[in-house]
C-alpha positions as CSV (number, residue, x, y, z in Angstrom):
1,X,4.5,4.1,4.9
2,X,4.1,4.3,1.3
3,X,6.5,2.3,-0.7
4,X,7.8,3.1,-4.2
5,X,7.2,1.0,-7.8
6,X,9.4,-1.7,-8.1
7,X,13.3,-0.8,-9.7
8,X,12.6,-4.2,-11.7
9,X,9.6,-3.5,-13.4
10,X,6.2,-5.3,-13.7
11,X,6.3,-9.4,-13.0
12,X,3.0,-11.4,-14.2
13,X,4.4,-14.1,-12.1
14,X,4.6,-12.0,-8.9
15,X,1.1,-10.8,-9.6
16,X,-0.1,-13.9,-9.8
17,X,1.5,-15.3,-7.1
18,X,0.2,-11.8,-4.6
19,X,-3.3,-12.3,-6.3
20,X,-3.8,-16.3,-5.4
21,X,-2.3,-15.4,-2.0
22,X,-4.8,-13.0,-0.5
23,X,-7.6,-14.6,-1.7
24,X,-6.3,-18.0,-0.1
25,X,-5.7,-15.9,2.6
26,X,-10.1,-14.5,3.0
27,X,-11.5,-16.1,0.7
28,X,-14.9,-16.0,2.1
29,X,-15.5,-12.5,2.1
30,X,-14.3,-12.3,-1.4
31,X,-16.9,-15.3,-2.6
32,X,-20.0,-14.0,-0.4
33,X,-19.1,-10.1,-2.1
34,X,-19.0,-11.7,-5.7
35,X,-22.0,-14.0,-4.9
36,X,-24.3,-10.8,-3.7
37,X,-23.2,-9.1,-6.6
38,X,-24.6,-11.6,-9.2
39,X,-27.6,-12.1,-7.0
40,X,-28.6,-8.3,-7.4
41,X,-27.4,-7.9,-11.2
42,X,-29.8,-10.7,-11.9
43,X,-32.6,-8.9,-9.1
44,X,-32.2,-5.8,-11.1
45,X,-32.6,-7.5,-15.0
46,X,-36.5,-7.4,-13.7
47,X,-36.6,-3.6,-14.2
48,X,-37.7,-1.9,-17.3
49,X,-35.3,-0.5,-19.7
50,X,-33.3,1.9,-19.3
51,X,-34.0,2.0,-15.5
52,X,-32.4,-2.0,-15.5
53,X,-29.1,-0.8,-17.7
54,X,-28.8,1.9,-15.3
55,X,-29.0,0.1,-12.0
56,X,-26.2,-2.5,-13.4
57,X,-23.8,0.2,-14.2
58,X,-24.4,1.3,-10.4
59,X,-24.1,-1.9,-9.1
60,X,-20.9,-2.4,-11.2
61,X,-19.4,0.4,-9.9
62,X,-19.8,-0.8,-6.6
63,X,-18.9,-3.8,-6.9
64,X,-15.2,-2.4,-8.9
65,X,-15.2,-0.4,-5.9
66,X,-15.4,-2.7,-3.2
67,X,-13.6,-5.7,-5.0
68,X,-10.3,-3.1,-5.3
69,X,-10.6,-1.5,-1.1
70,X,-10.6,-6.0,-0.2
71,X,-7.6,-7.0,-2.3
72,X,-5.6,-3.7,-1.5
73,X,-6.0,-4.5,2.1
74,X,-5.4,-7.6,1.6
75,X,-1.9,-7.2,-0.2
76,X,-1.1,-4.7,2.5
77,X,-1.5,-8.2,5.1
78,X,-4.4,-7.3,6.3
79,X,-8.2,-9.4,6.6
80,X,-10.6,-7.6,4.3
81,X,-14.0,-8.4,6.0
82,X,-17.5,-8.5,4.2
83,X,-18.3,-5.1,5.5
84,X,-14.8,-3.6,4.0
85,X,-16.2,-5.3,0.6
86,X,-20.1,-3.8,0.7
87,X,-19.5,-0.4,2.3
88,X,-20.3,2.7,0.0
89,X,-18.1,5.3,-1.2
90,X,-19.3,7.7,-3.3
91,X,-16.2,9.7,-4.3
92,X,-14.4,6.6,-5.0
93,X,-17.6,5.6,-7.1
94,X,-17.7,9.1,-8.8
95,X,-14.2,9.3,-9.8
96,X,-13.8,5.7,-11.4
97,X,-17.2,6.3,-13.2
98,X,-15.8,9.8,-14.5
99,X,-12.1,8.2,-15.4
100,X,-13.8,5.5,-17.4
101,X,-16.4,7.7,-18.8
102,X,-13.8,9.9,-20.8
103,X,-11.7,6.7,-21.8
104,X,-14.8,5.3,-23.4
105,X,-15.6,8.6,-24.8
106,X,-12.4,9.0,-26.3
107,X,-12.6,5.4,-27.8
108,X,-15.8,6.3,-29.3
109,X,-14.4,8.9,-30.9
110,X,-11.6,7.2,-32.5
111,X,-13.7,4.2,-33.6
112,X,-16.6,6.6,-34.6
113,X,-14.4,8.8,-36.9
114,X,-12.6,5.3,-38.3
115,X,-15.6,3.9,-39.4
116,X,-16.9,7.1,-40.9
117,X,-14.1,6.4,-43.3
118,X,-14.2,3.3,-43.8
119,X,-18.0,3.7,-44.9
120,X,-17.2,6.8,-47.2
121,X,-14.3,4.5,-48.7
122,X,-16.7,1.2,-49.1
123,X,-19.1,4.2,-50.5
124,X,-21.2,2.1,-48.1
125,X,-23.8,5.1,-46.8
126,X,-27.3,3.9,-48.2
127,X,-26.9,0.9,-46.3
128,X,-25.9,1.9,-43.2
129,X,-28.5,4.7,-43.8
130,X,-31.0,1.0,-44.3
131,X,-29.7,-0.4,-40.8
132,X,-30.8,3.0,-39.4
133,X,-33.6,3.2,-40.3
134,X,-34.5,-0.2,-39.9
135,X,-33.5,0.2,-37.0
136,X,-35.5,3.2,-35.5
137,X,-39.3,2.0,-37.3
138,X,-41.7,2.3,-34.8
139,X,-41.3,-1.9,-35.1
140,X,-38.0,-2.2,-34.7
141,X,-38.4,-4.0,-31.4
142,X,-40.4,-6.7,-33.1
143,X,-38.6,-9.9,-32.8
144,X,-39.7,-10.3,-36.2
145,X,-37.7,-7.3,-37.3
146,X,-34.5,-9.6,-36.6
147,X,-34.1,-11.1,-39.2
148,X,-33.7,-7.9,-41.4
149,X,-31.6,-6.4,-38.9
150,X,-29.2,-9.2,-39.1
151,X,-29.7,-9.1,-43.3
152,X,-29.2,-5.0,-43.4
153,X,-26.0,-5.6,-41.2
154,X,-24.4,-8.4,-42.8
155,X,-24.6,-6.9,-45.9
156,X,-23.1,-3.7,-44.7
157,X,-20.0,-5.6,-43.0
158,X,-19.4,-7.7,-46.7
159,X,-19.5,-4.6,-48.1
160,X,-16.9,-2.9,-45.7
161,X,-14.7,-6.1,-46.1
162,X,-14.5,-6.3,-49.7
163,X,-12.9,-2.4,-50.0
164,X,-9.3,-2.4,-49.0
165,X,-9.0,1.3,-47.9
166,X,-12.2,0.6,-45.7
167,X,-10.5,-3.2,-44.0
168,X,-7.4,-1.5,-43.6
169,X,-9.1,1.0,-41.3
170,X,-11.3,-1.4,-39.5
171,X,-8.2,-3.0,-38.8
172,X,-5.9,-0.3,-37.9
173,X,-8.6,1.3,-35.5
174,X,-8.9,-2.2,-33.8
175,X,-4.9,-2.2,-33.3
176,X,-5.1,1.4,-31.8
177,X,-8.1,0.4,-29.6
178,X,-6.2,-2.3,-28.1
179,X,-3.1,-0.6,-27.5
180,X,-5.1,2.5,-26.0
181,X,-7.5,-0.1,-22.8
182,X,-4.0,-1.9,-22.4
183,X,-2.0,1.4,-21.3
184,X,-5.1,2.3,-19.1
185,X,-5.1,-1.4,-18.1
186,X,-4.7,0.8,-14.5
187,X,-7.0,3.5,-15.0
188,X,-9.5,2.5,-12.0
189,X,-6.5,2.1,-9.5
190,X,-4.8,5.9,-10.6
191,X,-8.1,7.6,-10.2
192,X,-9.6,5.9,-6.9
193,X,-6.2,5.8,-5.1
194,X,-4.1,8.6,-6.5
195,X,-7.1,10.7,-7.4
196,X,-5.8,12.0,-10.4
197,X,-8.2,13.7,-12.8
198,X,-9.2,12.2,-16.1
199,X,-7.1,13.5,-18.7
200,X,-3.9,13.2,-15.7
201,X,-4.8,9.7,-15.3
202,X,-5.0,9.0,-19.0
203,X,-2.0,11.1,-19.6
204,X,0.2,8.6,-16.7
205,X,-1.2,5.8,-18.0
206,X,0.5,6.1,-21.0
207,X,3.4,7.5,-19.7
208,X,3.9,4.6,-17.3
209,X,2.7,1.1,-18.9
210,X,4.1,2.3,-22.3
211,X,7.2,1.1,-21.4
212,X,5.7,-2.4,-20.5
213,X,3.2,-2.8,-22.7
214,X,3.6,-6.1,-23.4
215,X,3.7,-7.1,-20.1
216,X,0.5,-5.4,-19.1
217,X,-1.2,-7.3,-22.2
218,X,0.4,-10.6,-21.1
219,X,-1.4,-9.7,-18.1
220,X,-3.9,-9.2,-19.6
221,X,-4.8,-12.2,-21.5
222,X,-4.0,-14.3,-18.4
223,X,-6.9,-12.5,-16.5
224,X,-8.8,-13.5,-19.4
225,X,-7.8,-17.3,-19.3
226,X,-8.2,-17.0,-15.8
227,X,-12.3,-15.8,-16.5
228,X,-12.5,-18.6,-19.1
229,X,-11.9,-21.1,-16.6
230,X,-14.4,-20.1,-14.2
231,X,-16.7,-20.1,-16.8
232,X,-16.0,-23.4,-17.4
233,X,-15.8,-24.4,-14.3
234,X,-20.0,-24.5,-14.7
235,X,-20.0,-20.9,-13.9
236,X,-19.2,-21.3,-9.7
237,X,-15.5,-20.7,-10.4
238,X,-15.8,-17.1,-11.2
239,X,-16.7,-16.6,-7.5
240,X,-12.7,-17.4,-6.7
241,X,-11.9,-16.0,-10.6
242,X,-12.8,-12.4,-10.2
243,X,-11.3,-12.0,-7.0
244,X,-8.2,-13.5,-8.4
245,X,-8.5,-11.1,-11.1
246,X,-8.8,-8.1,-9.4
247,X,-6.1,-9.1,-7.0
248,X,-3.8,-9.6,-10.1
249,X,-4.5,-5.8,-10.9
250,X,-3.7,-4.7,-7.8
251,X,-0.3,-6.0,-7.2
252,X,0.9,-5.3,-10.6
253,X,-0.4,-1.3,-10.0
254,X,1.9,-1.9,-7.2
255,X,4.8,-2.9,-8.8
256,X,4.7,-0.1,-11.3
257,X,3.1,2.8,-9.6
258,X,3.4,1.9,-5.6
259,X,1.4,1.8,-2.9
260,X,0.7,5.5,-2.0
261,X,-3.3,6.3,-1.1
262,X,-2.9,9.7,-1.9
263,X,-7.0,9.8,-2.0
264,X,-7.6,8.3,1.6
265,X,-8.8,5.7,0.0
266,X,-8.7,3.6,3.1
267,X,-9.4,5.8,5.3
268,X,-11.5,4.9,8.1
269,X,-10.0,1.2,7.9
C-alpha cells in the first residue's frame, strides 16, 4: 500500500540513517553491482570515440537504473538480490535518459545565452572566435596543440573576469544553475517511479523541493562528502559510497513525495 510524503517534511538525518541501514542490511549485492559497473566503464574506455562516450552513457543508465530498483526494495524491507540490481529495463532506462536529456538541455540553454552576454559585454568575440578555430584545425587533436588551447582559453576567461557586466553574469548564471539541479535533485526517481513526462517532472520538482531547498542542498553536499571519502578511502570505499548515496536519495524522495510506483516500477519483483 502506497504511503504518503511525510507531514514533517524532508530529514537529512532520517535519510542518512534509511540509506546506511539497507546497505548494512545487503551489502553484497550492492558492492558486486558497483564493482561490475566500474569493471565495464573501464572495459568500454578501449573503444574508439564516440562509440566509447556512448557505451558509458548506456552503461550509466543502467547502472542509475538498477542502483535505484536495489535501494527502493530495500527501504520497502526487502533483500535486493544481484539479479534485481543487473536486470534490464528499457522503459525505466528510456524515461530517466529523456527526463535528464531536457534538464541538461534547458541548462544549456540558460548557460549558452549567459555567456553570449557575457562575451558581447567583455566585447570578447575575436577570441573566443581564436579558441574555435584553434580548436577545429585539422590538428587540433595534436597534443602539441595544447598548449595554445590552454593560452587561447585563459586569455578569454581574464578577459571575461576583468568586465563587470560579463562576471556578474558568469556569476549569476552559476547561482541559477545551482538552484535549477537542486530542485530536480529528484528528477530520476519522479520519472522512473511516477512516470511523469519531462516538462511534468520538471514542473513538480520545483513545485515540491522549492519549499526545502535548503534541505535538499544540505543533502546534497553530504552525498558529496560522502563520495569524497570513498575516494579517499584509496578508491575501494566508493563501492559502499555510491550505494549509500543512492540510498540517501531514495528515502528522502520518500519523505517528500511517497512511496507510490505508479510506473510498475517493480513489477515482476
Amino acid at each position: 500500500m502506497a504511503t504518503t510524503p511525510s507531514p514533517s517534511g524532508l530529514s537529512v538525518g532520517k535519510a542518512l540513517q534509511d540509506g546506511w541501514r539497507l546497505f548494512r542490511r545487503s551489502p553484497w549485492p550492492f558492492v558486486g553491482f558497483v564493482l561490475l559497473s566500474f569493471g565495464c566503464s573501464l572495459a568500454l574506455d578501449w573503444l574508439p570515440s564516440p562509440a566509447d562516450g556512448l557505451a558509458n552513457g548506456l552503461i550509466d543508465l543502467w547502472v542509475s537504473i538498477g542502483l535505484m530498483r536495489g535501494v527502493w526494495l530495500g527501504l520497502q524491507g526487502k533483500q535486493p538480490t544481484f539479479s534485481d540490481l543487473i536486470k534490464l529495463n528499457p522503459g525505466a532506462i528510456w524515461r530517466l535518459f529523456s527526463r535528464q536529456f531536457v534538464l541538461g538541455l534547458l541548462l544549456t540553454l540558460i548557460s549558452g545565452a549567459a555567456f553570449a552576454l557575457a562575451v558581447n559585454a567583455a566585447q570578447a568575440s575575436p577570441l573566443v572566435e581564436e579558441l574555435v578555430r584553434l580548436s577545429v584545425r585539422p590538428d587540433g587533436s595534436d597534443p602539441s596543440q595544447l598548449p595554445v588551447l590552454l593560452a587561447a582559453l585563459q586569455a578569454l576567461g581574464l578577459q571575461l573576469l576583468r568586465n563587470p557586466i560579463s562576471l556578474l553574469l558568469l556569476l549569476l548564471v552559476a547561482a541559477l544553475n545551482l538552484y535549477v539541479q537542486v530542485n530536480q535533485a529528484f528528477l530520476g526517481y519522479l520519472a522512473v517511479l511516477k512516470g511523469l513526462g519531462p516538462i511534468q517532472a520538471l514542473q513538480v520538482g520545483f513545485t515540491t523541493v522549492q519549499q526545502h531547498w535548503w534541505t535538499v542542498f544540505g543533502l546534497l553536499v553530504l552525498q558529496l562528502g560522502v563520495l569524497v571519502l570513498g575516494v579517499l578511502a584509496c578508491g575501494f570505499g566508493l563501492l559502499a559510497a555510491v550505494p549509500l548515496v543512492s540510498g540517501l536519495t531514495a528515502s528522502a524522495y520518500r519523505q517528500l513525495f511517497g512511496d507510490d510506483d505508479a510506473a510498475g516500477f517493480l513489477s515482476g519483483r
